[in-house]
N, C-alpha and C positions, 0 to 999 in steps of 0.2 A: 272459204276453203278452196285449194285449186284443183283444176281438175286435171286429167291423168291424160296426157297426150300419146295416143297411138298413131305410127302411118303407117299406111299399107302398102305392099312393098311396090304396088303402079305407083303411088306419090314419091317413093325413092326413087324409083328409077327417073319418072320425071325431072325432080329436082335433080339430077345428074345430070340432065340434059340443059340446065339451064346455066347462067354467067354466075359466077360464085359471088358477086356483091348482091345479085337477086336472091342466090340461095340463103345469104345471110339476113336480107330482109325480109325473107318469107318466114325464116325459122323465126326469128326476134318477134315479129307478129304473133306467131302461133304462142311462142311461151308467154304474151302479155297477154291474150286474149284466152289463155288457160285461166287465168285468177275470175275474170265474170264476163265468160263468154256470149254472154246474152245484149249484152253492151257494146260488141262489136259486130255480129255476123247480120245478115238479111236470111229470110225464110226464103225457099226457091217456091213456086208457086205451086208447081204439079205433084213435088215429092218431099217427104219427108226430112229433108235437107236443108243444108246452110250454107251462105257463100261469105267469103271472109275477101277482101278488096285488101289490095297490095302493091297498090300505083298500078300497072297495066294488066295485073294477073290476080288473080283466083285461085281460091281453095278451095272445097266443097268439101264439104265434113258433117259428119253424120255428130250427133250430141246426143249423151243418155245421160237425163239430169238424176236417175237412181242413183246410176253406178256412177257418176258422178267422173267420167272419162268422153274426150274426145277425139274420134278417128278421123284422121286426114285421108280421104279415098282418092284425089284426086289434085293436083295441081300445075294452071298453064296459064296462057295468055287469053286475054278475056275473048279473042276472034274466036278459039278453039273450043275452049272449056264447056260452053256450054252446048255443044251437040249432040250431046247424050241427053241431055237433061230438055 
């Protein structure tokens, strides 16, 4: 069954920032890695998170295998993306 893709509204706005043939392969990734999402992402080491690889960029999305939905919290270039994390 797939699961229920949320972003939040920093991952829009980011994805505005970027070339619209990246935006089109970022979103195409996110809806095939909705059907078994465990199959594409890596675990981030210190937090409860995920990273999903998209040729030179990053996702970072939180996954709740209850409610069976995934939230896109963040998406950039792999330099950037993970300085929070």
């Amino acid at each position: 069954m797939k699961y229920e893709v949320k972003w939040t509204q920093t991952s829009l706005d980011q994805l505005k920032k970027l070339d619209k043939t990246i935006v089109e392969r970022i979103i195409n990734k996110v809806e095939k890695t909705s059907e078994k999402p465990f199959n594409f992402v890596k675990k981030l080491k210190k937090f409860n998170l995920f990273r999903l690889r998209v040729g030179d960029y990053r996702i970072i999305m939180s996954i709740e295998k209850e409610k069976m939905i995934i939230f896109v919290l963040e998406v950039g270039h792999r330099r950037v993306i993970y300085k929070n994390y």
